[in-house]
SENUMI-714226 format. One record per residue (C-alpha): residue in three letters; chain; x, y, z. Coordinates in nm, 3 decimals, decimal comma, m for minus. Layout:
REM SENUMI-714226
<'ala'; 'A'; <X; Y; Z>> ...
***
This chain:
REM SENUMI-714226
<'unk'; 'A'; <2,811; 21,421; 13,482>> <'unk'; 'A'; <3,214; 21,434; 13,490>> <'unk'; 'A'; <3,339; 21,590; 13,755>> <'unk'; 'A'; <3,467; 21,949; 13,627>> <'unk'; 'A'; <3,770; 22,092; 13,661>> <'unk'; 'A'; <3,619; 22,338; 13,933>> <'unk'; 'A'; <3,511; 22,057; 14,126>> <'unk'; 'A'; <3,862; 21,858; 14,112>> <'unk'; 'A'; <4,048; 22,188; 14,254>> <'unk'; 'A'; <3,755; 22,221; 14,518>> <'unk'; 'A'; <3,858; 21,831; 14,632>> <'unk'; 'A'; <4,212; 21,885; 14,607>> <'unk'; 'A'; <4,172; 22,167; 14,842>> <'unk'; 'A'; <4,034; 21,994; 15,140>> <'unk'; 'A'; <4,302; 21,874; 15,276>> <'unk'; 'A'; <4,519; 22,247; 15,345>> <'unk'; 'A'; <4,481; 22,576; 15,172>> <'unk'; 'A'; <4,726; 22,609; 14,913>> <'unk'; 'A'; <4,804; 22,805; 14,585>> <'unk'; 'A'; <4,663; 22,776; 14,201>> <'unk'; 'A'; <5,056; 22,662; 14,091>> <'unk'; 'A'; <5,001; 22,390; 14,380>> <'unk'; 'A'; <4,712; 22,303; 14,257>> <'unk'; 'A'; <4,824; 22,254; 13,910>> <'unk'; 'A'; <5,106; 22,053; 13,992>> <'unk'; 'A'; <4,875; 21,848; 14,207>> <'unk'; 'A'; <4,631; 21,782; 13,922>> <'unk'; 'A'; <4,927; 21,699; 13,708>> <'unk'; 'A'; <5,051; 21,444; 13,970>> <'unk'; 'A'; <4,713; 21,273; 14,085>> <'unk'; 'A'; <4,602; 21,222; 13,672>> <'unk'; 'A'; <4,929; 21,204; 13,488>> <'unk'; 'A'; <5,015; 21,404; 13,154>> <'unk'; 'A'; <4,659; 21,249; 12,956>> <'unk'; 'A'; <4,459; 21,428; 13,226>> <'unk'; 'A'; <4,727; 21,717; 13,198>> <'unk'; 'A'; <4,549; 22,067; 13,206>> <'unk'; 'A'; <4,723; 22,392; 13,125>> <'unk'; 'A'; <4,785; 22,650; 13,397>> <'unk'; 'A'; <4,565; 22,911; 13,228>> <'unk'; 'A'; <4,241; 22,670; 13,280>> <'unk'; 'A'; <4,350; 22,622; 13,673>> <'unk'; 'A'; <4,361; 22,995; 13,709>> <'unk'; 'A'; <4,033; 23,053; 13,524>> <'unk'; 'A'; <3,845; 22,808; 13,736>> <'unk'; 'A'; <3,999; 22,938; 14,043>> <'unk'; 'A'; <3,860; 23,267; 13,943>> <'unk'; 'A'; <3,545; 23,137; 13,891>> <'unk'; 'A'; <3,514; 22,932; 14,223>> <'unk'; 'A'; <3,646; 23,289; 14,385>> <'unk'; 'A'; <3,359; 23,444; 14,207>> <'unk'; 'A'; <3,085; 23,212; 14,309>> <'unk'; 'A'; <3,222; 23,202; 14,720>> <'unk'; 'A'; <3,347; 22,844; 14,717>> <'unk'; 'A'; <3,663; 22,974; 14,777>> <'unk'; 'A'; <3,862; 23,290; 14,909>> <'unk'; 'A'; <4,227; 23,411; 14,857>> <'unk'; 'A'; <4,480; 23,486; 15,143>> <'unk'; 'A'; <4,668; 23,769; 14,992>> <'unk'; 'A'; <4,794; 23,860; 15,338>> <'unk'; 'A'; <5,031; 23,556; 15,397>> <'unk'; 'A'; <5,244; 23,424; 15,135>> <'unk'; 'A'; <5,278; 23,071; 15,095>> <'unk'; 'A'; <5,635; 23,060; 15,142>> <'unk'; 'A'; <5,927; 23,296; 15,129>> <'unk'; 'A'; <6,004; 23,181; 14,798>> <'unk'; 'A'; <5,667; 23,212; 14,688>> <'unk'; 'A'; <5,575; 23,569; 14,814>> <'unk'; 'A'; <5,388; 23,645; 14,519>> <'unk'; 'A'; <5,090; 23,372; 14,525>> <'unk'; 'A'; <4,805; 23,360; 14,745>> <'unk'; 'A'; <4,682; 23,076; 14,947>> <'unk'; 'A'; <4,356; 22,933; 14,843>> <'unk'; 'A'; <4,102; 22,821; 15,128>> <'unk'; 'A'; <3,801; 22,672; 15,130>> <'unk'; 'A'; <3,453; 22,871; 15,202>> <'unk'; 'A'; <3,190; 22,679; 15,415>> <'unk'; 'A'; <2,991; 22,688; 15,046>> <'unk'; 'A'; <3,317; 22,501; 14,896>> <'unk'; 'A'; <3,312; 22,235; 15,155>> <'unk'; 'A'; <2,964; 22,173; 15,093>> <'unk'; 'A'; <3,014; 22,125; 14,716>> <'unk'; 'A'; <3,320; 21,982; 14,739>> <'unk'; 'A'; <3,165; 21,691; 14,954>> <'unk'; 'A'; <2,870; 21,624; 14,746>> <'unk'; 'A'; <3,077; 21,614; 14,436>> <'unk'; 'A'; <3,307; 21,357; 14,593>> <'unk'; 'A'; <3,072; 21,150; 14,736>> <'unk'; 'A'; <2,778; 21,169; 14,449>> <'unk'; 'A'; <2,839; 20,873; 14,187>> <'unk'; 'A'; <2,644; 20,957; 13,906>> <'unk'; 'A'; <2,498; 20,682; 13,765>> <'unk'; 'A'; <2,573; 20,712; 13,391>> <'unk'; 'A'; <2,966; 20,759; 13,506>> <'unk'; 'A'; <3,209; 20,614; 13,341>> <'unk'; 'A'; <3,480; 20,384; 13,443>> <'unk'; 'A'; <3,686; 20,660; 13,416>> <'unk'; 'A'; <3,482; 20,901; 13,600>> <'unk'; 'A'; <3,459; 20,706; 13,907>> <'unk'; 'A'; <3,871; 20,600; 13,925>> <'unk'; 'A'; <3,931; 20,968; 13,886>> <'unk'; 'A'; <3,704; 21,043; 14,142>> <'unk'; 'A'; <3,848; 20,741; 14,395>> <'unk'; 'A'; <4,148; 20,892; 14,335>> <'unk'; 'A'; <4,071; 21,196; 14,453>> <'unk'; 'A'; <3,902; 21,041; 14,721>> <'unk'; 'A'; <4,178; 20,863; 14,803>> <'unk'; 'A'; <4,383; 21,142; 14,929>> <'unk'; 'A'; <4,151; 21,437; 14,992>> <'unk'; 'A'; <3,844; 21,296; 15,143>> <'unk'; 'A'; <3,736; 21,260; 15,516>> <'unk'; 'A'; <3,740; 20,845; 15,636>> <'unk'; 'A'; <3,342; 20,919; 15,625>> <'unk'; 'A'; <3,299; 21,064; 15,277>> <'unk'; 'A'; <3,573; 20,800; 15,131>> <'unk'; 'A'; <3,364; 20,509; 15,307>> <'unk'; 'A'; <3,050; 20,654; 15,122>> <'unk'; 'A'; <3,210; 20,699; 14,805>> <'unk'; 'A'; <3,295; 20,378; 14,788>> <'unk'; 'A'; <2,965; 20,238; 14,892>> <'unk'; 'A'; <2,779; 20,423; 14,638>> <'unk'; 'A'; <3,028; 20,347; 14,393>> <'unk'; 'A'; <3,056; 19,943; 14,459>> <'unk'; 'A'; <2,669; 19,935; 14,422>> <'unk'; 'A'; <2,681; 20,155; 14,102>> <'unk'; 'A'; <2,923; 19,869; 13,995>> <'unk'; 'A'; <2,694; 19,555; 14,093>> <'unk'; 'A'; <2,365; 19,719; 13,928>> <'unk'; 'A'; <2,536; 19,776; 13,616>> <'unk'; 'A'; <2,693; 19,393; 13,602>> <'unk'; 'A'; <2,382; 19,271; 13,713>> <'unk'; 'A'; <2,204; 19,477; 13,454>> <'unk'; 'A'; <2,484; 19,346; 13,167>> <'unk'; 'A'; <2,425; 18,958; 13,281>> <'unk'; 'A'; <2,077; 18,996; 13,197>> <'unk'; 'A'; <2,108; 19,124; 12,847>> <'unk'; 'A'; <2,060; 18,850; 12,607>> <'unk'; 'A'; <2,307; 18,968; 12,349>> <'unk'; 'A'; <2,433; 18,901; 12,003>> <'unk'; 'A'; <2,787; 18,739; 11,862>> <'unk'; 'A'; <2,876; 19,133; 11,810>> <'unk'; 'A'; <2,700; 19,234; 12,149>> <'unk'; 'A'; <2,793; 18,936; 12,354>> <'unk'; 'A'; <3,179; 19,044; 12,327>> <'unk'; 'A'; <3,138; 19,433; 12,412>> <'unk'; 'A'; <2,940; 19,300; 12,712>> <'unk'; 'A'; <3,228; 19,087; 12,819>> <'unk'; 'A'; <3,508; 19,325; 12,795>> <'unk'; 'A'; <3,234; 19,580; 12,945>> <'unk'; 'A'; <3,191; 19,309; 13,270>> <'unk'; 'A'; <3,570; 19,273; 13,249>> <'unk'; 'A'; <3,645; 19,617; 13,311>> <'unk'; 'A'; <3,358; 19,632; 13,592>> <'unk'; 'A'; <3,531; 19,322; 13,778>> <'unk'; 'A'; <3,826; 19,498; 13,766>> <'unk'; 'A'; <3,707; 19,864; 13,879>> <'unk'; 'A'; <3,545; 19,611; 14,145>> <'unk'; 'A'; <3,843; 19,481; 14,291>> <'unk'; 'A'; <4,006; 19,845; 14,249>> <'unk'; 'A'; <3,763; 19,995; 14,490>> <'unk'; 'A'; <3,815; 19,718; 14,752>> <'unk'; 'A'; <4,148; 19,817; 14,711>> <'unk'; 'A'; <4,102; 20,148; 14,770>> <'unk'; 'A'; <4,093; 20,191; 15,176>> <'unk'; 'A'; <4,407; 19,983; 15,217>> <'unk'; 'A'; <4,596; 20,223; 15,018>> <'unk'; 'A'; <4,438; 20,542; 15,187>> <'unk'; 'A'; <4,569; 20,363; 15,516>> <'unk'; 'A'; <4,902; 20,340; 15,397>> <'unk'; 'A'; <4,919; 20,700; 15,216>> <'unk'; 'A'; <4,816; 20,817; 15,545>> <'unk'; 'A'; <5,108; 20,623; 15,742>> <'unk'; 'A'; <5,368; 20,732; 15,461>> <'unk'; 'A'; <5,255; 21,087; 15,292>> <'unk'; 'A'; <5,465; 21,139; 15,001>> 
***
């Protein structure tokens, strides 16, 4: 199961409470303008993580002077609890895809424990399936899908070992 937008905003909200139009901007930043989601759908899941208790509005403090009219978004204890099984929990018919969106949110939202775990669970997703591909005897057709699919696995390999070394330095040098 992809993670849904609803669980995205609960990850990106770990880190600080912070508004829906912060939370947009953040989506747009962390998956670029083919991941791009309108501000509409960021308000309507914030409305329904607000209905379900993962998350409550500050309408009391403003985010910022300039900003008087949004409300800060925080966490519940419910959130934190979803939030961290949905960041750590590698399904295992994810895609690629699935799992570098979710090590990139992991990459800047989750705790040194939960990123460790995430990418545990995801290297040994990763080894199954190429172990699992090497033992296919395949056809002409079959025998190059399998190769570009191990290709792309090697890589998504070496991504993930990647990973903590560029948490480390995101965390010496925020942007």
């Amino acid at each position: 199961m992809a993670l849904s937008l609803e669980d995205v905003l609960l990850i990106m909200l770990h880190a600080r409470p912070t508004t829906a139009f912060d939370l947009h901007a953040r989506h747009q930043q962390t998956f670029g303008h083919q991941g791009a989601v309108g501000l509409g759908r960021v308000l309507a899941a914030v409305n329904r993580l607000r209905r379900t208790g993962h998350l409550v509005e500050d309408r009391a403090a403003a985010a910022s002077t300039r900003t008087a009219n949004r409300t800060l978004l925080t966490l519940t204890e419910a959130g934190r609890r979803r939030q961290r099984t949905r960041l750590v929990t590698v399904e295992p018919a994810a895609t690629p895809d699935e799992i570098v969106a979710q090590g990139l949110l992991a990459l800047e939202a989750a705790e040194p424990a939960d990123f460790d775990e995430f990418t545990h669970r995801a290297l040994a997703l990763l080894r199954l399936r190429q172990g699992e591909r090497a033992a296919v005897p395949p056809s002409a057709i079959e025998a190059a899908r399998v190769s570009f699919d191990q290709e792309v696995l090697r890589a998504l390999v070496v991504w993930l070992h990647q990973l903590p070394a560029q948490r480390t330095a995101l965390q010496r040098h925020p942007a």
